[in-house]
Every structure is written in structure tokens, then in C-alpha cells.
N, C-alpha and C positions, 0 to 999 in steps of 0.2 A: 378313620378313612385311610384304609393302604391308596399311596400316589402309584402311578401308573408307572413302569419300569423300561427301560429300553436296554435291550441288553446286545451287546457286540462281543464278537470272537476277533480274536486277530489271530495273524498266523500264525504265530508262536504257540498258541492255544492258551496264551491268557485270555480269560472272559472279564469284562467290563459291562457295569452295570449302571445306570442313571437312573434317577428318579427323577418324574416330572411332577412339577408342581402348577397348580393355579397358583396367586398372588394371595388371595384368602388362604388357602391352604399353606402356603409357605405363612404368612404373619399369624397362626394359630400354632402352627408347630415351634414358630423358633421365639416365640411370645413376641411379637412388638410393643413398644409404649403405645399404650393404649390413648395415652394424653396427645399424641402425636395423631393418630387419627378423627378423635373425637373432640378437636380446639373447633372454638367459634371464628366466625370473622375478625369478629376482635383481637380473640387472640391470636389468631394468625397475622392480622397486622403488626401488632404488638412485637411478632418476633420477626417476623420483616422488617420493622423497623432497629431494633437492637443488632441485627444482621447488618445493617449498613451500617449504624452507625460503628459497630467495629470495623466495617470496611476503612470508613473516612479516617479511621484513628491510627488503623494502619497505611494508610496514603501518606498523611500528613506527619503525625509522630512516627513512626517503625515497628516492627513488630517489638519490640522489647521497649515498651514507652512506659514512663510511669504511671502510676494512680495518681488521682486526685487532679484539681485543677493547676497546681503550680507545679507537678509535673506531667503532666499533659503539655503546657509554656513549654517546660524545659526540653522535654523531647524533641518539639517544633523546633526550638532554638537549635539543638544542634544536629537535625537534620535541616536547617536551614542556613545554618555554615558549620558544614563538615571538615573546613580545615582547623576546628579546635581536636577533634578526635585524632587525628592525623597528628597536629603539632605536641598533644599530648603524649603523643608514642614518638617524638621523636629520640632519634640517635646523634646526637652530635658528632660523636666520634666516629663512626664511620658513616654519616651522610651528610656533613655540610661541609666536608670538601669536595664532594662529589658535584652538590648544590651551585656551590658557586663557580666551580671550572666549567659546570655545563651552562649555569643563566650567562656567565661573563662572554660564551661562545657561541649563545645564544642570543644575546644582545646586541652581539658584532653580527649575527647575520639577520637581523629584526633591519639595520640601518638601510645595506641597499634594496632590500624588498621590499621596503615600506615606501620608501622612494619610487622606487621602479612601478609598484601596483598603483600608488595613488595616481602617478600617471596614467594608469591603464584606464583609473578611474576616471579621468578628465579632472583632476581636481591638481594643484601644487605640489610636488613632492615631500614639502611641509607635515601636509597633515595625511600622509603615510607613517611619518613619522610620531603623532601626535594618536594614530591607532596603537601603534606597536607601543609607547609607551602605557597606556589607559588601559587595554584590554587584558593584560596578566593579570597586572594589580589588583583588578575588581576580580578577576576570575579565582585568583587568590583565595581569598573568603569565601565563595560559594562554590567552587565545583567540586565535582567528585573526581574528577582524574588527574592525574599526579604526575603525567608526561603531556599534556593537551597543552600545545604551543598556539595559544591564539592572538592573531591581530587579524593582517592583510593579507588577502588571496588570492590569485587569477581569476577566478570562475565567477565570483562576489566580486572584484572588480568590475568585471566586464558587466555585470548585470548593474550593477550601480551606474557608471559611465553609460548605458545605454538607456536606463530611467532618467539620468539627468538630459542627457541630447533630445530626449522628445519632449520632457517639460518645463526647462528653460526658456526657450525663447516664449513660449505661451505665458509662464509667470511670471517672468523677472520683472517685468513694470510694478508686480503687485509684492514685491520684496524685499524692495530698498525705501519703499515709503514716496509718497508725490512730490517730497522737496528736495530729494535725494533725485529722484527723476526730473526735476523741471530744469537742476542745474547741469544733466547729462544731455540734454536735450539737443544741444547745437555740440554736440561735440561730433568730430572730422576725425582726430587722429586715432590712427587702427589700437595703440598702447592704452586709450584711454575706452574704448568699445569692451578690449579683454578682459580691464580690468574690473567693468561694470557685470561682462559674462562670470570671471571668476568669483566673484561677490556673491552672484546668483548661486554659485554652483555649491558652495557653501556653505549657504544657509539652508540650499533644499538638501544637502547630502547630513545634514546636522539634521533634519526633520526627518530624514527615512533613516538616519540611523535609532533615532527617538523611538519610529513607532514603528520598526521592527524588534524592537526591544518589548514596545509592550504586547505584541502579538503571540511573540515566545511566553513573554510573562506570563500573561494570561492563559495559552496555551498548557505551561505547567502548572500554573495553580489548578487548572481542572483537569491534570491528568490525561492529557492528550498525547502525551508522548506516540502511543501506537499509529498516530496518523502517516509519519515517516512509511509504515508499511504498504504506503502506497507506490511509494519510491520504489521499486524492485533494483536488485543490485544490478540488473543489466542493461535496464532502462537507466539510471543511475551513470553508467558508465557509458553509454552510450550519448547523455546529453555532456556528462563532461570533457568527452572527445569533440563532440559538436562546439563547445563552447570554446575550448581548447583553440578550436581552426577560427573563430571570432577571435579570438584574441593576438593570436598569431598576423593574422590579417591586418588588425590594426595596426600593430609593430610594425608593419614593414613599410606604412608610411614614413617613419622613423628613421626606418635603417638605412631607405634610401634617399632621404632627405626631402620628401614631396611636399613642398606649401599647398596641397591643393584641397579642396572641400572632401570631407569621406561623407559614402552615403550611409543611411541611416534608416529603420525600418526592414520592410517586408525585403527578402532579395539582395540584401545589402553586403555579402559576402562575394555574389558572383560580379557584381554592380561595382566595387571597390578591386576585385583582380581586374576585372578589365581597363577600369583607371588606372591601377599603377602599370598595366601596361603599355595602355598608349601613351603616359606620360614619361616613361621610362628616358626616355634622351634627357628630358629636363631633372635627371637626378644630382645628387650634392654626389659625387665620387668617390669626394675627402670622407663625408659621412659613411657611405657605403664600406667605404675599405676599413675604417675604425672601426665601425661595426664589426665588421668579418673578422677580422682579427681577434679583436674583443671576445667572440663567439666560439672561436678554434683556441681560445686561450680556455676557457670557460669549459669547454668539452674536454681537452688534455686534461684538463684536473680532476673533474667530477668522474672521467670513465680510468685514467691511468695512474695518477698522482693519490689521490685523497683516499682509495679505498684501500689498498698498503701501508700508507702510512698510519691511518686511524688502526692499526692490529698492533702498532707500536707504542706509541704514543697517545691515541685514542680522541686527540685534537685534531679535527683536521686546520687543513689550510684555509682561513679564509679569503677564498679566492675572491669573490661576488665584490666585499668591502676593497681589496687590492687593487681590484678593473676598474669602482669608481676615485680610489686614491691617485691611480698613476693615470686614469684617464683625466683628472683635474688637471694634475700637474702638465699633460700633455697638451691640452687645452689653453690653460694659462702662459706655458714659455713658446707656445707656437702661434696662439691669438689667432686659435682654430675660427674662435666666435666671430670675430671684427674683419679677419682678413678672408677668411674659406666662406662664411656664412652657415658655421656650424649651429644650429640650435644647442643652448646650455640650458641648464636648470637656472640660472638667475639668482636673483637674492630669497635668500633661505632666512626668514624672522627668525631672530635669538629670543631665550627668552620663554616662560612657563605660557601657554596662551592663558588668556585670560576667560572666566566661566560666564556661559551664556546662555540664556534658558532658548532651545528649539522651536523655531518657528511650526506649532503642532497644526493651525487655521491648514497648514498644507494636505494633512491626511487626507479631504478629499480626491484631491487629486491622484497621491500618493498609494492610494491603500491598495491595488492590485496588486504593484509594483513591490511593495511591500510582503504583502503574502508570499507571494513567488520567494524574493530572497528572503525570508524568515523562514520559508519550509527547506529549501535550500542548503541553505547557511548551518539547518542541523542537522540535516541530514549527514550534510558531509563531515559536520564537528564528531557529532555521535558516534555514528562508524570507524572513526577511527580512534575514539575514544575508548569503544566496548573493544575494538581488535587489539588495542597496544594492554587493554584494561588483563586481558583473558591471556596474554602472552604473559604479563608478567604478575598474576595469581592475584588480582583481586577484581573488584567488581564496582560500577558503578551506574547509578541511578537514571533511568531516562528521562523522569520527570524531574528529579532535580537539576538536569544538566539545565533544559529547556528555562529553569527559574538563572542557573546563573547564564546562559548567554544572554537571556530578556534583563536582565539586571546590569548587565556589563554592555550592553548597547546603549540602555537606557546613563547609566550615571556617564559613560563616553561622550554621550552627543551633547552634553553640558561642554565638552572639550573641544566639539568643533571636529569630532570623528565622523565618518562613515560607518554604514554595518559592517561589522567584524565576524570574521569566522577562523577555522584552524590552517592549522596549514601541513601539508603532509611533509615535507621536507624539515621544517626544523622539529617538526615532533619526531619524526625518528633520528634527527642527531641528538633529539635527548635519552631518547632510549638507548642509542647506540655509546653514547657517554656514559651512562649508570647513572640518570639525575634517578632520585629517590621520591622526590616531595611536589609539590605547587610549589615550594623556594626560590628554586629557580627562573620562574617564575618575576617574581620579584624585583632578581637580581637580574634578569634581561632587563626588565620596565627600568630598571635604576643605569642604566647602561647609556639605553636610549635617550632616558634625560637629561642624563651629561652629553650626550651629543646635540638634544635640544638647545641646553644652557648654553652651550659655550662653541659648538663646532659649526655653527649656521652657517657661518661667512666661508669655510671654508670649501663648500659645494657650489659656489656659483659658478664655476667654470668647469662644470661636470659637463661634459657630452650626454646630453638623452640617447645617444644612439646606444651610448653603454648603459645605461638602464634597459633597453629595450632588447641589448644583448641580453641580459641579465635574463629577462623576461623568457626569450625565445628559448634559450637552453635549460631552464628551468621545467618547458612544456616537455622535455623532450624523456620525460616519464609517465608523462601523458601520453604521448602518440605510441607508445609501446603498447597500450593497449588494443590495438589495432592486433597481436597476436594471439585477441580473445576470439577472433572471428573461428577460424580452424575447431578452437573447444567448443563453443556455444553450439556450433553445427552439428558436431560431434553428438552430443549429449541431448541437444533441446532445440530444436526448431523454431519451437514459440521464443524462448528466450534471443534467438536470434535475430527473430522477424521485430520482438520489442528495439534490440541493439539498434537493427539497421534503422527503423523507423524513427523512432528516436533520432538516431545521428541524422539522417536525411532532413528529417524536419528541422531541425537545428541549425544547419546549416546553408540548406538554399531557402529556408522563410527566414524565422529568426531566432531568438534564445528564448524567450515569452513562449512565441509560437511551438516551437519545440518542443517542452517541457508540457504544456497544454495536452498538446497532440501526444506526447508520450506517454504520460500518464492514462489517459482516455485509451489508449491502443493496449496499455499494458492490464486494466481493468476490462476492455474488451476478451482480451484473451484467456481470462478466467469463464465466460459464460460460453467463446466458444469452446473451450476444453468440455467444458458440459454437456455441447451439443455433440462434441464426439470421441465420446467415451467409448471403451467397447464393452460388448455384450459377446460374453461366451459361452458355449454350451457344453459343461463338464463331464466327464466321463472317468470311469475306474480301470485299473487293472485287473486280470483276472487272479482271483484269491486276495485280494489284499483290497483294503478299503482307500486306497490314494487316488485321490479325483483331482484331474486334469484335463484341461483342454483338448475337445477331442479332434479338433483339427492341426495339432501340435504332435501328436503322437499316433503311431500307426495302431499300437494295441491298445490303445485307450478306446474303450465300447462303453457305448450309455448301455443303463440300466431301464430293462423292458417296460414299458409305459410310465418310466419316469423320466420327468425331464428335470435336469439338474442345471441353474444358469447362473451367473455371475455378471453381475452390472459393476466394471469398474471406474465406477465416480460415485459423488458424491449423489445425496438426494433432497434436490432444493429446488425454486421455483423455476428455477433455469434452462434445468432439463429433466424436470417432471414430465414433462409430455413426450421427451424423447426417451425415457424410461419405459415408460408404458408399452410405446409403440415396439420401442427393440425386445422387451420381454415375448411381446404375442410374435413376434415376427421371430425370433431362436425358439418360440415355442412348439414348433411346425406349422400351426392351424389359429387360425383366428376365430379364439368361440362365440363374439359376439354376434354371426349372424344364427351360429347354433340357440343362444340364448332368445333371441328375436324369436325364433320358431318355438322354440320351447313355452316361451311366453304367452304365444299366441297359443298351442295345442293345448294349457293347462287353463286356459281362459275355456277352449271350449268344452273339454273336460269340467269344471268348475256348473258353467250355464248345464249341462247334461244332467247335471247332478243337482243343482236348484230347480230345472223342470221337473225331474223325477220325486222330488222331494214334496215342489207344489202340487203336483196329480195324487198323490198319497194325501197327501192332508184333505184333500177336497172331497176325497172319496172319503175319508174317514168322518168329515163333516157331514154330506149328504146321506151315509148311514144313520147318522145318529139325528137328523131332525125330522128325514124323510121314513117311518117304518115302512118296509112292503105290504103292509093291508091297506095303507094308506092312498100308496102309487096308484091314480086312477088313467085312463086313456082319455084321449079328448070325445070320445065319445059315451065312455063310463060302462062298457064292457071287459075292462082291462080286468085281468086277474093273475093272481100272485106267479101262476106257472110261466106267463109271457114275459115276466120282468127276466127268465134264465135262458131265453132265446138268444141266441149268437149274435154277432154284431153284423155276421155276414147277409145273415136271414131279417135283417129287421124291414118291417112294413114302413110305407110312406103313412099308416094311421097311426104310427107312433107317437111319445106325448116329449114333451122338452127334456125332459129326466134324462129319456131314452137316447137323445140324442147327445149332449151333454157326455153321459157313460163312454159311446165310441169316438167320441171326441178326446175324449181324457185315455182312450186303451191304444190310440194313434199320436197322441203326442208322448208318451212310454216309450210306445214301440221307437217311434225316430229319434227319441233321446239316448235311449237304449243303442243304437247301433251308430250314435252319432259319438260317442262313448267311447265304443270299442275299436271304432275306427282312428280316433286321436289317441288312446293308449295304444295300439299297435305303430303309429307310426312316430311317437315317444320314445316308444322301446326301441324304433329301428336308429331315429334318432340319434339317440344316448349311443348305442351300441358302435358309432361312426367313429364316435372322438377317439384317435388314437392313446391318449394319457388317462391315466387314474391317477397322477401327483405331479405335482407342482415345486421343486422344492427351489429357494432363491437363498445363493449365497451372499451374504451383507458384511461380508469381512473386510473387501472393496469400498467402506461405506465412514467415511468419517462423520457426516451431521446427517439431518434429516428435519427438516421442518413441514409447517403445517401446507403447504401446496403438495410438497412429497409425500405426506401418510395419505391424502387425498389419492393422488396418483397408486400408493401402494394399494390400499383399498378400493380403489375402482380393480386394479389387480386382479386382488381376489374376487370380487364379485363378478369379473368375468370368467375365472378359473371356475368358480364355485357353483355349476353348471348340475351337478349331481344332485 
């Protein structure tokens, strides 16, 4: 069988030719395995099942895994701590000094961060410190990126510290135990209230860092990684500007020294500026101006000092650890605490903590709260993990990250940590250092624990305000984001309307609410992009076959009763209906009331044609049982010549037969012209529809599912009119 050819000239006068093919006719010409169309169910399961399970061997071992069962293990093993392949390939000689000048400058800025954020978190500056040390170390052994600086973060602060402000005071009776409460019971002094709050605060920040660990965990072992794509990078950045001005807000009770209640929940950002303003007379002055200072110390470096000097040296200054060294000491020979009424950090426990299994009975309570910061926490790890991964020429795992943050949450909250996440600033002073490895890593953790061990005593007489400085200039690569508004608008609208919504909601509800409402608005705006796709109706050039928009160009002319159109979006349940409607409406004319009528003239056409067909048969019956010598009159005068009398001339002494005949030569005749009358007005019909072709461009078209081929199919069978 020759296929059908479609042949094209272009203007050059080369001629091109195609063959079409059926799907039968392509798998006889180009032989297909025959085994491949003619397997049973069985064996079609058979190989649907061998098909996954090479999937699962490649999830879990890698594409290059061994045979057999004990290397299958071995595969698992070492994509389940990828730092032996790494430390296999190490270079001593040119990467562990690199190693340790960046974990040892990395460890010095681990100290006041950890400090600073666990206070954002409402918890002791202690076990900020007690993150930064745990989370390298465990991340160490499982991750796959080799600059990812994890412990404590703003954004993961503020979501922690604001889980715990709503389920503290509801749990704390139920987590010191009833003889630990009965003896708190008559207690009056405010020293001894806090110290029952921060007890609390502890054991639930020890249980959601537990069981955000195993959420991640879990998460990776089934391969979830892609749910983060829910996060859009501009929704994304749009909550952590939101979150950004929660956190800032809270600092400035800090900065300006206010002992007063902050509000909490729904509104609690415009609810807290109005407090610190009417409270403003009763601010600490002494605090305010150490702050400031602290703050204009803290900017001179990070924007004039540190980025010249690090092109020399490659060290920078660390400022952040100097502001709370000289703010101790300023604290201590001026007895800011005792005489000004400065708040300090207080006594800082020396000393390894000691291991505690997480109070888990709390997950009920916990597990929303939890969700939020575990999808959160890797979002923001990941991204900067695959951005710094892709800068400097390797690559690393989505689902394995999600096993080592769930892994390094979970062995942390034995240590009395909070959830941990990355942190954008000291992962780029590793990059910015040339760290090579997870080493470094290490040697920050080893840093930190010498200031655990042995440097406790000497933070008591730190100013919070300088952490809080620490805090605020830190945001201030955050609120630069604010010069994404200009490009977003620029480029994308939707991506805009995500940002602002996002940030709005963030900010006058809350960080929960936020991210909720973000999310929701940013999966919104995938169905309505659906519902408003365009629909074009294309056109060519004269001599040349380039089809364009004919409302785009002035010489662009359609092709005489063809209509040529372009649906650009996808084709899915979403806006299958709106597909439909925009193809008939660019198509000039809507054929389905053409089809209705059609419907109805071939129906009577059809009956015209079963009458005519039953008046034939009956006549042919009553020939054949009835002979004419037979046919008598009702009065038995009839003879053969009267049966040929006309139907116009027939007598009232006619016999049943008779009448029966011009019965049957009147329902002919009206079928007969009931016939020609719906075929003449068929023809005029047809002849109305401006188009003889349909043609739909699907280049616009990335999926199609089963509501879309519905939709496309209805299509045709409205087009399909001929």
C-alpha cells in the first residue's frame, strides 16, 4: 500500500515531500516487535512491574548500582552518606587548608547568630548555640552539598518562636509533669514564672525539632522532593520579605528597650507598631543608643570594610562576634545591667548538654506547625543548595538532601535544638572563602563547642540589644528584595500579583496565614492562566508558507475557507471548556446550531426513505398473495380491467384492496416530496458554512489529558458537519 504524500514547494523552488502514515501502516513498514503488541495482561503486568522496580533501584541506589543483593546494600550505603565518595576523592594538599580557614571563620560567625536567632526564637541564647554546634556535624555524613552552612535562621526563627507563643501557655502544665507543677503552684516571683515558661519552651522546641525531622525524613524516603514546587520562587520571596518585617518588628522591642506584652496571632504586626508607639516615652534610651550604634557599626562593615578587604585577604572581619565581645565588656565596666536597666543575656550553661529523648506525645498539637516549617526549612535549604551546587560544577540530590535535613533535625533534638535550616550569609562566606568539602563543616561544629565548653561565663553581660542589632542588619539583604517589584512587573504580572499577595498576607495576618494564602493564590494562578490563554487565528504571507497572527501583521491574509488557529495553553480539565468555546468563536461561526438542523433534515430524509421503502414491500406482498383473477368487488362484478382504473376515477363500490393501493400511491407521493424538500434545504444548508477545513495548531500545547481529548473531540464533531 503507497501512503498518501503531501507535497510542498517553497520559494526557493526546493519541493518537499511527506508521507502519511496510519499507525498500522507505520508498525508493518518499519516491522514493530510483534511481542510488544500481542503480550497478555499478564505480561503486561509483568513488565510494569520490572519497570518500577528498576525505578525504586534507581531512587534509592543510583543509576550505577550493583548487582546482587550485597550490592544493592552497598549502593544504598553510599548514596545514603555521600560524604565517603567525597572524602574518598579528597585533596589534602590543596583543600584542607582551605577547610579549616573557612569552618574556623565559619565557626566564629555560627556564635553570634546562634545567639541572636535563638532569641528571635523565644528560647535562651544557649541553645542557638547548641544548633549551630549539632547541625554541620550530622549534615556532615549525609548531605550532598559541600558549601550548605546549616544551623539557625531568621525566617525558621520567627516560625518557631511564634509556634511556641501559641502553645505554651495551653501546654506547659502538661510538660513538667504534676509534681513539678504542684511545687510551682504558689509561686509570686516574676524570676521563678520565666523560668517554668522557658522549661516549656524547650521541651516543645526539642519536639518540633523531632518531628520536623521526621516529616523531611519521611518525605525523602518516598521521594517527595518535588512538592517544594509548590513554593514558586516569587511566592517564596515574597513570604520571606513578609516574614522578614515579623521579625524586624519584634527586635525593635529590643532595641528600644520595652518590657511590654507583644501581640501574637492574627494582625500582630500592625497591633505591635502601634504599641511600640504609644509606648515610645517609656523607652530604655541607654538601649536605644547601643543599639544604634551597634547597628551603624555593623553596616560600615558589611557595606564599606569587609567587601575590599575579603579581595585581599579573603578573611573577612568578624564584625557580628567583635559587637557582642566589646558590647560585653561595655556592659560589664559600665553595669549597663544593674544601673541603666539594660536587659543582658544572663548566665550562659557551660558544658556538653546532656542527651534527652523529645517529648514526641506533643505532635498532636504540633504537627501543622510542623509541616509549615519542614516544607519551609527546605525550601529555602535546597535552593540554595542547588544555586551555590550549579555555580560551582556539581550537582546534588533533592531527595537525599530532604533525608539528611530529617536526619540532622531528628539526631539534634536529642541535644535540646530547635529546627534547623541554612543560612544564606555564611554559606556564601564559604563560597566566597574556596571551602571545597562538608569539612568545614566540622570544623565550624568544633569551634562552636569550644565556645560551648569553656566560653559560657563570658556572655553574661552581652546587651540583647546587640544581638538584636546583629539581627536587624543582617535583614538588610532581605529588604533589598523589595527591588524585585520593577522586574516582576516588568516580565509577569501573575508572578507579581503572587509577590504582593504573599507579602500582604504575611504581614497584616500572619506568617501561617501567609504562606497558606500564598500558596493557594499561587496554585490559583495556574488555572486562571488556563482560563486566559489566547486563541489566534493565523495567517500566511503571500508566496511563502510563514503563518502568523493575523491580527499582528498587516499582509498576513488567511487562507480561503481555511481556518488556521492556535490555542496557546495547555490542554487539561481547567480550561477544556474554554478551549472549545474560543476555537468556535476564532472560527467565525458556530456550527452547532448548523449541526442541530442537519440533524433534524437527515432524520427526515431517513423517515421519507423507511416510508418509501415500507410502501414497496407491501405492494410487492399484496402482488404476490393477492393474484388479479382473484381481486373480486364487494358485489362480485369486479373484473381484471377495473383493478387498472386510476386512483382519481375510483368508485365508492370499490373493495378494500382498492383503497389500501391509493393509500399506499399518497403516502409515495408525500414521502417523495417530503424528501426533496429536506435535501434542497441540506444543500442550502451546507452551502452557508463559510469553511471546508479546520486546521488547529498544537505547538502551544505542552500536556493533554482525558477531559482535553473530550473537549478536542467534541471539536471535531462539531467541525465535522460535512
Amino acid at each position: 500500500m503507497i501512503p498518501a504524500c503531501d507535497t510542498e514547494e517553497a520559494r526557493n523552488g526546493q519541493k518537499h515531500e511527506r508521507n502519511f502514515y496510519t499507525q498500522p501502516e507505520f508498525d508493518a513498514l518499519y516491522h514493530r516487535n510483534p511481542q510488544l503488541v500481542s503480550r497478555t495482561p499478564v505480561q503486561r503486568s509483568a513488565a510494569m512491574a520490572r519497570k518500577v522496580c528498576q525505578k525504586l533501584r534507581v531512587l534509592y541506589c543510583g543509576e550505577r548500582s550493583y548487582d546482587g543483593p550485597c550490592g544493592l546494600l552497598l549502593s544504598l550505603l553510599h548514596g545514603l552518606f555521600p560524604v565517603a565518595a567525597i572524602m574518598c576523592q579528597y585533596e589534602s594538599k590543596n583543600w584542607l587548608a582551605n577547610d579549616l580557614i573557612t569552618g574556623f571563620t565559619v565557626g566564629v560567625m555560627h556564635v553570634p547568630q546562634g545567639m541572636a536567632y535563638a532569641m528571635l526564637a523565644t528560647l535562651p541564647p544557649v541553645y542557638g548555640l547548641y544548633c549551630s554546634m549539632c547541625a554541620p556535624l550530622f549534615y556532615f555524613l549525609l548531605g550532598t552539598s559541600r558549601h550548605l552552612s546549616l544551623g539557625t535562621m531568621a525566617v525558621v526563627s520567627l516560625l518557631v518562636g511564634g509556634c511556641l507563643d501559641r502553645n505554651v501557655p495551653q501546654i506547659s502544665p502538661f510538660l513538667l509533669g504534676p509534681a513539678t507543677m504542684s511545687g510551682l503552684t504558689n509561686l509570686t516571683s516574676t524570676a521563678a514564672k520565666e523560668d517554668v515558661d522557658v522549661a516549656a519552651r524547650v521541651v516543645m522546641a526539642a519536639a518540633l525539632a523531632m518531628i520536623v525531622g521526621l516529616i523531611q525524613l519521611a518525605m525523602g524516603i518516598l521521594r517527595l522532593g518535588f512538592l517544594t514546587q509548590l513554593l514558586s520562587q516569587p511566592m517564596l520571596s515574597g513570604f520571606i520579605l513578609g516574614s522578614s518585617i515579623h521579625v524586624g518588628m519584634s527586635q525593635l522591642f529590643v532595641v528600644f528597650g520595652l518590657h511590654i506584652k507583644k501581640s501574637t496571632g492574627l494582625y500582630n504586626v500592625p497591633m505591635n507598631f502601634y504599641r511600640i508607639c504609644s509606648n515610645l516615652p517609656e523607652s530604655n534610651w541607654v538601649t536605644f543608643g547601643l543599639a544604634l550604634a551597634c547597628m551603624m557599626v555593623l553596616y560600615t562593615f558589611q557595606l564599606w570594610v569587609n567587601p575590599p578587604l575579603t579581595k585581599r585577604i579573603r578573611v573577612p572581619i568578624p564584625i557580628e562576634l567583635l559587637i557582642i565581645v566589646f558590647g560585653g565588656i561595655t556592659s560589664y565596666y559600665l553595669k549597663l545591667g544593674t544601673e541603666y536597666n539594660v536587659r543582658v543575656v544572663g548566665t550562659v550553661p557551660t558544658g556538653f548538654p546532656e542527651p534527652s529523648i523529645p517529648n514526641i506525645s506533643l505532635a498532636g498539637s504540633l504537627i501543622g506547625d510542623a509541616f509549615v516549617i519542614a516544607l519551609i526549612a527546605y525550601s529555602l535549604s535546597y535552593s540554595l543548595a542547588s544555586f551555590y551546587a550549579s555555580k560551582e560544577g556539581y550537582t546534588v540530590d533533592p531527595n537525599q538532601e530532604l533525608v539528611a535535613y530529617g536526619m540532622t533535625n531528628v539526631a539534634s533534638s536529642f541535644f535540646q535544638t530547635y529546627p534547623l535550616t541554612a543560612s544564606i550569609s555564611r554559606t556564601a562566606l564559604q563560597v566566597t572563602m574556596g571551602s571545597k568539602t562538608q569539612l568545614t563543616g566540622v570544623v565550624s561544629s568544633l569551634v562552636v563547642l569550644m565556645v560551648v565548653l569553656f566560653a559560657g561565663p563570658l556572655f553574661y553581660d552581652v546587651p540583647n540589644c546587640c544581638l538584636a542589632a546583629i539581627i536587624l542588619v543582617a535583614l538588610r539583604n532581605v529588604f533589598n528584595q523589595i527591588a524585585e517589584i520593577k522586574r516582576l512587573w516588568r516580565y509577569s504580572i501573575w508572578d507579581f500579583a503572587s509577590w504582593a499577595v504573599t507579602l500582604v498576607a504575611t504581614v497584616f495576618l500572619d506568617v501561617i496565614y501567609g504562606l497558606i494564602i500564598g500558596i493557594t493564590f499561587s496554585v490559583l494562578t495556574v488555572f486562571i492562566r488556563a482560563q486566559l490563554s489566547n486563541t489566534l487565528v493565523l495567517g500566511r504571507f503571500d508566496k511563502t508558507e510563514v503563518f502568523k497572527p493575523v491580527d499582528s501583521y498587516a499582509d498576513c491574509v488567511e487562507v480561503p475557507k481555511v481556518k488556521v488557529i492556535r490555542y496557546e495553553g495547555d490542554l487539561f480539565y481547567a480550561g477544556a471548556e474554554r478551549f472549545a468555546a474560543s476555537v468556535i468563536r476564532a472560527s467565525g461561526f458556530d456550527p452547532r446550531p448548523i449541526i442541530c438542523c442537519k440533524k433534524k433534515l437527515v432524520c427526515t430524509i431517513n423517515e421519507a426513505e423507511a416510508i418509501l421503502k415500507s410502501v414497496h414491500s407491501q405492494q410487492d406482498l399484496q402482488l404476490s398473495s393477492h393474484p388479479l383473477h382473484d381481486i373480486q368487488l364487494g358485489d362480485g362484478t369486479c373484473s381484471p380491467e377495473d383493478l387498472d382504473e386510476p386512483v382519481g376515477g375510483c368508485h365508492s363500490r370499490c373493495c378494500p384492496c382498492r383503497t389500501t393501493k391509493r393509500t399506499q400511491a399518497n403516502l409515495k407521493l408525500e414521502a417523495l416530496k417530503r424528501k426533496q424538500t429536506a435535501l434542497c434545504h441540506l444543500s442550502t444548508l451546507l452551502d452557508k458554512v463559510p469553511l471546508n477545513h479546520l486546521i488547529l495548531d498544537c505547538s502551544a500545547w505542552n500536556f493533554i489529558d482525558f477531559v482535553g481529548v473530550n473537549a478536542l473531540k467534541m471539536v471535531g464533531i462539531c467541525c465535522c458537519h460535512r
